[in-house]
N, C-alpha and C positions, 0 to 999 in steps of 0.2 A: 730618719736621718736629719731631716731639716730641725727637728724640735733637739738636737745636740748643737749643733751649730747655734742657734740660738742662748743655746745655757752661756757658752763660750764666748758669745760676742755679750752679754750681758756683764760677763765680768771688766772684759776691757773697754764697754762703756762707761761704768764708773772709774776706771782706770784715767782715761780720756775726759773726763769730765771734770777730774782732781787737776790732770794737766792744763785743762782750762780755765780754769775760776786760779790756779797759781800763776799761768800767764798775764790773766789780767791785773791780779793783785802785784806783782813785778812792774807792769805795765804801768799801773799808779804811781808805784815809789819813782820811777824815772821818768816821769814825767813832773812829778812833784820836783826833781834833783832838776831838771829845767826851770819851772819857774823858781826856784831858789837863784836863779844864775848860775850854776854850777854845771856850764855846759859840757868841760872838757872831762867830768867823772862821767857828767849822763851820756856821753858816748862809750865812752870804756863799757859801764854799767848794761849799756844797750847791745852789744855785741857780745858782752859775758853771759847776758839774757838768752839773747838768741839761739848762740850755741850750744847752753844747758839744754834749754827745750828741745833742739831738733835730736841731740845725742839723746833725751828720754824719749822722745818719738820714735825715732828708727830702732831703739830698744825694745821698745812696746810691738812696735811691726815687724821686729824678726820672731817674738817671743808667741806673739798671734800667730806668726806664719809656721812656726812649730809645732803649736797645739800646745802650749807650755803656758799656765798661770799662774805666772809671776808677777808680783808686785815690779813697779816701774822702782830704778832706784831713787832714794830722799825722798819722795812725795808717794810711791804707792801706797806705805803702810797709812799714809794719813788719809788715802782714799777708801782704802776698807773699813776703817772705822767711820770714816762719814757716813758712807753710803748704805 
């Protein structure tokens, strides 16, 4: 029983992993749109951020809490190819 659960959480590590390395790469560009002086986009920009990521996160953990795998939307397909 444990070596299934296993297989399943394997999938949405890379799932999660694609999530992460896109967070940081976002994280660069707005930060970069700060040192540009371009404070009043890198806010918009920062909260546009935020909200993407947690709406793929709470997607990934209802999808996990299913037993359902599913690519995350926009960025899953690019994590199974990576990975």
């Amino acid at each position: 029983m444990m070596y299934n659960i296993c297989i399943k959480n394997t999938y949405y590590k890379k799932q999660l992993l694609t999530l992460i390395i896109v967070a940081l790469a976002l994280q660069g560009v707005i930060s970069m749109l700060g040192v540009w002086g371009l404070y009043p986009i890198q806010k918009m920009f920062l909260w546009a951020v935020r909200l993407f990521l947690l709406v793929e996160l709470i997607y990934g953990i209802v999808n996990f809490s299913k037993g359902e795998n599913k690519p995350l939307p926009f960025i899953g397909k690019y994590g199974e190819k990576a990975f």
